[in-house]
LUMDRENDREN-647246 format. One line per field, with one value per residue (C-alpha): residue number from 1; residue in one letter; x, y, z. Coordinates in steps of 0.2 Angstrom, whole numbers. Example, Ala and Ser with C-alpha at 12.3 -4.5 7.8 and 13.67 -1.06 7.14 Angstrom:
num 1, 2
residu A, S
u 62, 68
v -22, -5
w 39, 36
//
This chain:
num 1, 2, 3, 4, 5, 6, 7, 8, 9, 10, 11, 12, 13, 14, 15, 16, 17, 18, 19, 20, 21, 22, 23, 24, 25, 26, 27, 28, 29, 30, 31, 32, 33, 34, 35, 36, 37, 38, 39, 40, 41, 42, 43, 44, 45, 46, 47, 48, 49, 50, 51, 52, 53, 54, 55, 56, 57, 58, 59, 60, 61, 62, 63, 64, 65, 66, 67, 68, 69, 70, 71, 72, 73, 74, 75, 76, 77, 78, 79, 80, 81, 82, 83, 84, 85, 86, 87, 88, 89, 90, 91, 92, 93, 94, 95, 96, 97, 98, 99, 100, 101, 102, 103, 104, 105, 106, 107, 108, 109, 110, 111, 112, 113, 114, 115, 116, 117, 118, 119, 120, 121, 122, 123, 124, 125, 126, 127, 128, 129, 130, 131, 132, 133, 134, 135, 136, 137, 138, 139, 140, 141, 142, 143, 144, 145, 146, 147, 148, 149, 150, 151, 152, 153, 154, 155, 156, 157, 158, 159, 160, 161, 162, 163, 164, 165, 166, 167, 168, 169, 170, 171, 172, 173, 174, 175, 176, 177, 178, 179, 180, 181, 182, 183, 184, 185, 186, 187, 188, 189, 190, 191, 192, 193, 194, 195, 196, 197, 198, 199, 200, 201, 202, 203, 204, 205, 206, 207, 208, 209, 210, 211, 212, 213, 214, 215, 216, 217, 218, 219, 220, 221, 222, 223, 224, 225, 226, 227, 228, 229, 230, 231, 232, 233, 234, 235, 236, 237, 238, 239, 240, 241, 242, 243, 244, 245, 246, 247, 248, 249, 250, 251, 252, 253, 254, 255, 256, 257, 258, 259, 260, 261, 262, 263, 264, 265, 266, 267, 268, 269, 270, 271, 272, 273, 274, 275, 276, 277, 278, 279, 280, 281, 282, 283, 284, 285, 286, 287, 288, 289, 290, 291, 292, 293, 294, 295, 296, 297, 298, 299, 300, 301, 302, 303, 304, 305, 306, 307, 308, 309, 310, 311, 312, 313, 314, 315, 316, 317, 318, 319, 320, 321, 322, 323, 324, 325, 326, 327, 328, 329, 330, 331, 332
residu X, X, X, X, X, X, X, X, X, X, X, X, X, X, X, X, X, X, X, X, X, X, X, X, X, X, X, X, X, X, X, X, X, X, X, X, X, X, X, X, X, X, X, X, X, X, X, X, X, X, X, X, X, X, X, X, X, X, X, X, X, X, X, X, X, X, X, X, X, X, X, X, X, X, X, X, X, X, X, X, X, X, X, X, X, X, X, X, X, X, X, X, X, X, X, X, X, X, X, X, X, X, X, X, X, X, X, X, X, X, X, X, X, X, X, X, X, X, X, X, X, X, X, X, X, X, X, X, X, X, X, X, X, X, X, X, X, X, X, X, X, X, X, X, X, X, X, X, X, X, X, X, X, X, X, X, X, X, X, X, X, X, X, X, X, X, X, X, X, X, X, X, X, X, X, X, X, X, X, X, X, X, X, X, X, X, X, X, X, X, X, X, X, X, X, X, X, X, X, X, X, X, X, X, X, X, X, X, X, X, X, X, X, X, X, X, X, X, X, X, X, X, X, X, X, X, X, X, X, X, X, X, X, X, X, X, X, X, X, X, X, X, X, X, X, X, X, X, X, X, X, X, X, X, X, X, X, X, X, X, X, X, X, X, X, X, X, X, X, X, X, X, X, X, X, X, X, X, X, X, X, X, X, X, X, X, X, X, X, X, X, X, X, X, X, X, X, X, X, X, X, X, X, X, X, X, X, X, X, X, X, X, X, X, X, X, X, X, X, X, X, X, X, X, X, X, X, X, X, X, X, X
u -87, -94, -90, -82, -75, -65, -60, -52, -42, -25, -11, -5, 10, 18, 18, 22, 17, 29, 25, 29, 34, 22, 17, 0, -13, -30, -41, -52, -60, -59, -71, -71, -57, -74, -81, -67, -66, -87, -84, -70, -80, -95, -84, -78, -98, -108, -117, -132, -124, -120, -104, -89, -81, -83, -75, -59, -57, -62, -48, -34, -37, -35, -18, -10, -15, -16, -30, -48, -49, -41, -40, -33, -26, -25, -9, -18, -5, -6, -20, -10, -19, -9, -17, -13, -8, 0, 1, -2, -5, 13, 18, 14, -4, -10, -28, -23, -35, -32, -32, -24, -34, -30, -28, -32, -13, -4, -10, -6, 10, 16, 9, 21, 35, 34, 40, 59, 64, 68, 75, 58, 56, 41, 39, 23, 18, 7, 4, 11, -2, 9, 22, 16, 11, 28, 34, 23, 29, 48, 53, 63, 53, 58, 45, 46, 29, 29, 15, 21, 5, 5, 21, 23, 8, 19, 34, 21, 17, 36, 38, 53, 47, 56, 47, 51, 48, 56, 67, 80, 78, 96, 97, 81, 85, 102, 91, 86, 103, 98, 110, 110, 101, 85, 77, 61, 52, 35, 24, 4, -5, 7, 14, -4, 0, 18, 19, 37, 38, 55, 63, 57, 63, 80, 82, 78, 95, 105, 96, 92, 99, 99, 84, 75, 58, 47, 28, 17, -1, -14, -30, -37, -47, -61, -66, -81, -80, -85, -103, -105, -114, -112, -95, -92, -86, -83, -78, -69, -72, -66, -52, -45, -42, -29, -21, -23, -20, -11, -8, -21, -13, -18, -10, 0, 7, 15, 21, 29, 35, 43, 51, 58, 65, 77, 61, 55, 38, 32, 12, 0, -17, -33, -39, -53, -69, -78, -97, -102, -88, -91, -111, -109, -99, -108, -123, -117, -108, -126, -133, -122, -122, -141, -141, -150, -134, -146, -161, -156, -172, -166, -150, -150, -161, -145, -134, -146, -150, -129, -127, -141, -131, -113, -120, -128, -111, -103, -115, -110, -96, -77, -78, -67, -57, -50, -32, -20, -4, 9, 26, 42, 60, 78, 86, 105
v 138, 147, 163, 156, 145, 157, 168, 150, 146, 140, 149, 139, 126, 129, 143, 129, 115, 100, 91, 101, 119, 129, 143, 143, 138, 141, 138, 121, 119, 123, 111, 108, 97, 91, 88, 75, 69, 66, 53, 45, 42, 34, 22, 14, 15, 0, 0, 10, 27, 28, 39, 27, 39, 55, 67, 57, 58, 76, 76, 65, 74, 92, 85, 81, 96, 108, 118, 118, 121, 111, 117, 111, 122, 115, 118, 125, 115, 97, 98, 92, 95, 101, 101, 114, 110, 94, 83, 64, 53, 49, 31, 28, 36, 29, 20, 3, -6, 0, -14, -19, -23, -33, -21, -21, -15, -32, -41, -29, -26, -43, -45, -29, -35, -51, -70, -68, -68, -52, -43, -30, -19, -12, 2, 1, -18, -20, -38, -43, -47, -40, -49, -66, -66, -60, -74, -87, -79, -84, -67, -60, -47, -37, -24, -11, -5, 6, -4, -18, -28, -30, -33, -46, -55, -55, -62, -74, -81, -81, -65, -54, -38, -25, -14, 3, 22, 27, 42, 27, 14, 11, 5, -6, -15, -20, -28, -41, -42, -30, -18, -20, -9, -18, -22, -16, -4, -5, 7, 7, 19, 28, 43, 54, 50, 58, 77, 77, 64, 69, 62, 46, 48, 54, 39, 27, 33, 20, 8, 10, 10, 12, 1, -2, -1, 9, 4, 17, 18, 31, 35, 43, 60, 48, 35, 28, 28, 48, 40, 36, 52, 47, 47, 63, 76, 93, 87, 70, 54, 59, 50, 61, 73, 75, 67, 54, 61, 77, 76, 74, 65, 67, 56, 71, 78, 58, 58, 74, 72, 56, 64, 78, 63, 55, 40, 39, 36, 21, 20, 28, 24, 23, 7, 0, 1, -14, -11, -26, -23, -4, -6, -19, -9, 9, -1, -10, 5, 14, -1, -1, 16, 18, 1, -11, -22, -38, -32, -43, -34, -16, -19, -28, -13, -3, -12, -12, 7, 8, -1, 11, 27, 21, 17, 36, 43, 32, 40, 61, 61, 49, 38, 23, 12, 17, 19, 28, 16, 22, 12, 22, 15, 23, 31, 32
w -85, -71, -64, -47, -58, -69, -54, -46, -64, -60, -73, -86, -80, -98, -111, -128, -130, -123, -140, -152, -143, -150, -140, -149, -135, -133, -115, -119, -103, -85, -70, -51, -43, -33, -48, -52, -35, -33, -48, -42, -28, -38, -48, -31, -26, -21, -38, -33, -34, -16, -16, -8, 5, -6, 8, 8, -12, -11, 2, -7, -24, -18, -5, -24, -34, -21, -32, -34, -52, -66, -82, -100, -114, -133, -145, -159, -170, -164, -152, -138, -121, -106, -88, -75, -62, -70, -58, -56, -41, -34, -32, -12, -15, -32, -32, -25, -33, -50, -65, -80, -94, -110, -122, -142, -146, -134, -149, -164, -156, -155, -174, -178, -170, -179, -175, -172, -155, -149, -131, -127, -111, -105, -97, -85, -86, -72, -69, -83, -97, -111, -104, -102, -120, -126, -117, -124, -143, -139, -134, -118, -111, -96, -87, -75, -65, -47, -41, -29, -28, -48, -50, -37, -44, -62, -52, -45, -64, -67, -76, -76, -67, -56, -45, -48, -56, -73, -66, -58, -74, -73, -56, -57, -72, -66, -51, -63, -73, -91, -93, -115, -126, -131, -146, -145, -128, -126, -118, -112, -106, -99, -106, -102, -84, -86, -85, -90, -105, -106, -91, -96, -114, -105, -95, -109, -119, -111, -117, -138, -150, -170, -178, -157, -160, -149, -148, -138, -135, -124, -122, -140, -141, -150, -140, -137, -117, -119, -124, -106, -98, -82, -83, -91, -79, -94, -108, -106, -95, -75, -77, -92, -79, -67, -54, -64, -84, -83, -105, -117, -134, -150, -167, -174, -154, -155, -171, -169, -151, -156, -171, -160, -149, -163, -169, -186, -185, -194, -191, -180, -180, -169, -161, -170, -165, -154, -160, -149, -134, -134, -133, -118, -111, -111, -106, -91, -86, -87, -78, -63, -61, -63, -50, -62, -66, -61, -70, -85, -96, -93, -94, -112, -117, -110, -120, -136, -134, -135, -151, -159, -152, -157, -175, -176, -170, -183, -194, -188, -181, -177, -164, -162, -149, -133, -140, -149, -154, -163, -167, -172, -174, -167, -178, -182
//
């Protein structure tokens, strides 16, 4: 942390931790909003590391923080990580070309939910690839996403989705004629984006009841994806950093936040890790950013110097999948 960038720290947004309310927290890192903006802009590059319009991410990052220093603070008793200033890209200015990737937990969901047919709602469905395979296992799943573009390609593959945010879920579920308590909800990747998890918690109430099952999954402290040095801005990947995650999760901040919530947790573990997947992964990631993506040799040395360096961390330290999941049922 630099000097210029201590005299620019933002106070802390909260004084307890929103999991589990302690007010036990500790400064874990503060970095540059350009910083965050200057990697936004080479992901979206042309794969040789010229920045794509790096001025008008500069620009659209600070418009939605209003600072020019982001910093996180750690709960010393659950390690859950709260941004300052929390805020997240709002729904007419989020990255339109942002995908929705199949993801480990669609499948071990499904698999937990088992094979009788049940009414499921998922909250942020994009375009629908949960969706279509709770469909195709005899279930009626309902989903609810703010992006227009992926949920009319949903609709498109004849998917029940409603475009809309969480703060209204009443009003956007009538839209497609739900208005009973489900029996399970569902949610991706989408609680580190929220920096009031309460309102949406809140605005689920109508819709659970005793014995719903709630299946939850984010972005885990331990995933391999923080092997990519290129994508590293302090001490995460650019995208673990506000205006796109403003909460940083950990296993026991779930458990206990869910608890607090009126769920009895019933598992929570870490996504596996993909040896093979991860390695291609880092090293294509490498490959594009370094601009040899069609250099078939050095990229396979990419991916092969990967797979060595995963199996050392293995070896000294935890690293696993992408996700956390956790599932938890409603209680009484």
């Amino acid at each position: 942390m630099t000097r210029d960038t201590c005299q620019s720290l933002p106070p802390r947004q909260s004084d307890a931790c929103l999991a589990c309310g302690s007010e036990s927290l500790d400064l874990v890192e503060a970095v540059p909003v350009a910083r965050i903006a200057e990697l936004y802009a080479l992901e979206r590059s042309d794969g040789i590391g010229a920045p794509a319009d790096a001025a008008g991410w500069l620009a659209a990052v600070r418009r939605v923080l209003g600072a020019d220093v982001v910093r996180f603070d750690r709960c010393k008793s659950c390690g859950l990580e709260m941004a300052s200033p929390r805020l997240a890209w709002p729904e007419n200015s989020y990255p339109a070309n942002e995908d929705y990737p199949i993801r480990w937990e669609f499948e071990q969901c499904l698999k937990d939910l088992g094979s009788c047919p049940l009414s499921i709602l998922e909250l942020g469905c994009g375009d629908g690839q949960f969706l279509a395979r709770a469909k195709q296992r005899g279930h009626t799943a309902t989903g609810v996403d703010f992006n227009p573009t992926a949920v009319s390609r949903a609709t498109a593959n004849g998917l029940s989705a409603v475009c809309g945010g969480f703060d209204q879920l009443q009003q956007h579920l009538e839209r497609v004629g739900t208005s009973l308590a489900f029996d399970a909800v569902v949610c991706f990747h989408v609680i580190e984006h929220l920096a009031d998890p309460d309102r949406l918690f809140d605005g689920l109430e109508p819709f659970v009841r005793a014995g719903t099952v709630l299946a939850l999954s984010c972005p885990g402290p331990d995933r391999f994806t923080r092997l990519v040095r290129e994508q590293q801005v302090g001490n995460r990947d650019f995208w673990d950093y506000p205006p796109h995650h403003v909460l940083r999760w950990t296993v026991p901040a779930l458990g206990t936040y869910l608890r607090g919530r009126g769920w009895n947790v019933r598992t929570a573990r870490n996504e596996p890790l993909p040896v093979i997947g991860a390695a291609a992964h880092i090293g294509c990631t490498q490959a594009r950013r370094g601009g040899y993506v069609c250099a078939p040799v050095r990229r396979r040395c990419a991916i092969l110097w990967a797979y060595a360096r995963l199996a050392a961390a293995a070896l000294t330290a935890r690293v696993s999948g992408l996700s956390i999941y956790v599932t938890a049922v409603r209680r009484p």
